[in-house]
Structures are given as C-alpha cells and as structure tokens.
N, C-alpha and C positions, 0 to 999 in steps of 0.2 A: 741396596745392591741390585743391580738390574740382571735378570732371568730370562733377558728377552733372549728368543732363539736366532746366535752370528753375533752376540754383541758379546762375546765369553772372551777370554782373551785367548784360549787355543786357536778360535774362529778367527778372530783380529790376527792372529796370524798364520794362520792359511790364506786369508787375503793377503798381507802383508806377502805370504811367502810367492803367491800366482801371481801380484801386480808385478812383483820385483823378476821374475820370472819373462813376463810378458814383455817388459820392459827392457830385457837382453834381447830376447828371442826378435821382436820392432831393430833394435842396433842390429842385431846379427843379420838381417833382411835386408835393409838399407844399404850396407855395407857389400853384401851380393850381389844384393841389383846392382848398385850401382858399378862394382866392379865388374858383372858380364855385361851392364850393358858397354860400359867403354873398353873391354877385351874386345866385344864382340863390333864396336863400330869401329875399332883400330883394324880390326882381322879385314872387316869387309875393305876397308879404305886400302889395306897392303893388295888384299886382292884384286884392286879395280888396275894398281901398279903392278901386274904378274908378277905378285911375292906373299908373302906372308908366314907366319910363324905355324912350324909344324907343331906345335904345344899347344898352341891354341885351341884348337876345336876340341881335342880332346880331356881340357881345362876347362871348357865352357860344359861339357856334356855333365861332367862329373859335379860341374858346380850348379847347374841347374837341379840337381840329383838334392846336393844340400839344402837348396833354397827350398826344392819342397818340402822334404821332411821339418824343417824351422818350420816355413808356413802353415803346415798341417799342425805342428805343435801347438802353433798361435792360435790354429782354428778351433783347434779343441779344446785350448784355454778359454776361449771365449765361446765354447758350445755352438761354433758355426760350421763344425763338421757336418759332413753327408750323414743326415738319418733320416730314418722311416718315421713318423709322427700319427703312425695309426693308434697308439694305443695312449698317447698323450692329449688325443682330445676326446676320448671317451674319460680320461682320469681328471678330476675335479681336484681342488683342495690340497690337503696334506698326504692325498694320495698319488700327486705330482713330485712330491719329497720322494719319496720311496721309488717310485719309479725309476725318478735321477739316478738315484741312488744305486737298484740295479742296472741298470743300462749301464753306467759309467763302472762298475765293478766287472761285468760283463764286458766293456772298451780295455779295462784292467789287465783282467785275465789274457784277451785276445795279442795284449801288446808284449805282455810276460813272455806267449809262447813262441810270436815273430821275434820278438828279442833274440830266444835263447836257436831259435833257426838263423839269425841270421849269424848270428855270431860263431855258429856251425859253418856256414857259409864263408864267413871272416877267414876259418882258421884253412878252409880247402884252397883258397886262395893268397895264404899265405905263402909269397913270393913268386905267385903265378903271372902277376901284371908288372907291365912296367914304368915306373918312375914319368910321370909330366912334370916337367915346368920346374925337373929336381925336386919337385913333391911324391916320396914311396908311394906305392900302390896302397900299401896297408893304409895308410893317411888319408887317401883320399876316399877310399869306401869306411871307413870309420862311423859315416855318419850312418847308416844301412842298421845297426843294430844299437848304437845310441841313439838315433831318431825316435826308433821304435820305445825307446825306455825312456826318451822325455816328454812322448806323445802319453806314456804309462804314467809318468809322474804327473801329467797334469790331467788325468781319470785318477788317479789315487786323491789329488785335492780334491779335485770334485765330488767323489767317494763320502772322502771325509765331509768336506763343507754338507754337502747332500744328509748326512749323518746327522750332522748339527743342527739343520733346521734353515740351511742357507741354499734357496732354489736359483739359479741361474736365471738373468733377466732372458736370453732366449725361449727360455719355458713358461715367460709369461706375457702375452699380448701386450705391448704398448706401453712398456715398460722399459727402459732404458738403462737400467743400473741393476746392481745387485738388490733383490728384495728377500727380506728375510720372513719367513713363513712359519708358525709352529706347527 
C-alpha cells in the first residue's frame, strides 16, 4: 500500500478535481477572448463606417470584467497569483507545506468575505442596471460574487492538497509539476 504523501486517493482527487476545473476555466477564456476580440474588431470596423452597435461597448466592458475573475481563478489554480514571498524563502522543507497551507486558508477566508459583499452588492443592484445585448443586468454581474467563490474553491484545494502533503510546483524552484513533499 503506498503512504506516500498526494498519492491517497482523496489527493488523486483533488487533483483530478483542480485539473478538470482548470480545464473549464482554459475553454471559458478562449471562448472570451476570442469572442471580445472579434465584438471588439467588428465594433472598431462599424465605427471607421460612422456606425456601430450601441450594445457593444457596454458588452465588451462587462465581458472583460468576466475574463478577469476566470483568469484570476486560473491564476490561483496554478499559484501564479500576486503574492509577497518574503516568508517563503526564509521557510525551508515541510515548513513550505504548512505555510501553503496558511496562506491559501488565509486567500480562503478573504474570498468567503468578498463573496458574501458582493453578493450584498448583487442584491442592491437588483433591477438597477439595464439589460445589454438582451442580457439582464443581474446576469451580467453574476460573475462579481461567483468569481470570488471559484477563486475560494480553488484556495480550498489548495488548503486541502496543502494538508495532504501536496506543495504547489510554484513553491518550488525549478520544478515544473506538482511535487509531492512529506
């Protein structure tokens, strides 16, 4: 029976559960770029012809809005978020585990309490904006307080993994994959 610490199968699937994860969040990016970029060079081209669609800009704004919270999600799936690294290279060893471990409980927390602001935010705004492109207001800010709770769920893997014995290749020099640490 192998004990090695990320090879358990809870572990096997917390990875299983982050790659499958990351692997929406990749389609849901593609998918935006690719659709503001060609809203966005249809918009310029109506414009060079003094026209264009009044939906447009304000469908691009809201959709750049989405693509960031996804890409923040992505970043933080893959631990390429903005952090401070002062206290990661004074920690050595299986005290890189632990560290993870709070910091991403710490990113946890932090996303729980935007979550439940924005979703505050959600409900003052319910029926305040109005409808682009025949898309609700409500629809379109949706991603405001979900972003924040899938940016949550993946500091809760990381939590977890982190718990298990499984450190993030960004926390290790030159390392390229997941390495697992006891």
């Amino acid at each position: 029976r192998d004990t090695q610490p990320g090879n358990t199968t809870p572990m096997k699937v917390l990875l299983a559960v982050r790659q499958g994860l990351e692997r929406l969040e990749v389609a849901a990016l593609c998918l935006l770029l690719g659709g503001l970029a060609g809203l966005s060079f249809l918009q310029v081209m109506l414009r060079l012809a003094h026209n264009g669609l009044l939906w447009a800009d304000p469908l691009i704004r809201h959709g750049v809005l989405w693509l960031a919270f996804v890409g923040g999600a992505l970043a933080t799936s893959r631990s390429r978020h903005i952090s401070i690294d002062a206290l990661g290279r004074l920690v050595k060893g299986g005290g890189r585990r632990w560290l993870h471990a709070v910091i991403s409980g710490l990113g946890l927390w932090i996303c729980v309490r935007l979550f439940m602001a924005a979703r505050t935010f959600q409900e003052f705004e319910q029926g305040a904006g109005e409808a682009v492109a025949g898309i609700p207001h409500e629809v379109l800010i949706l991603i405001i307080p979900w972003g924040f709770a899938l940016i949550g769920m993946h500091f809760l893997l990381e939590l977890l993994l982190a718990l298990g014995g499984v450190v993030p290749a960004a926390d290790v020099p030159g390392v390229s994959a997941v390495e697992v640490r006891s």
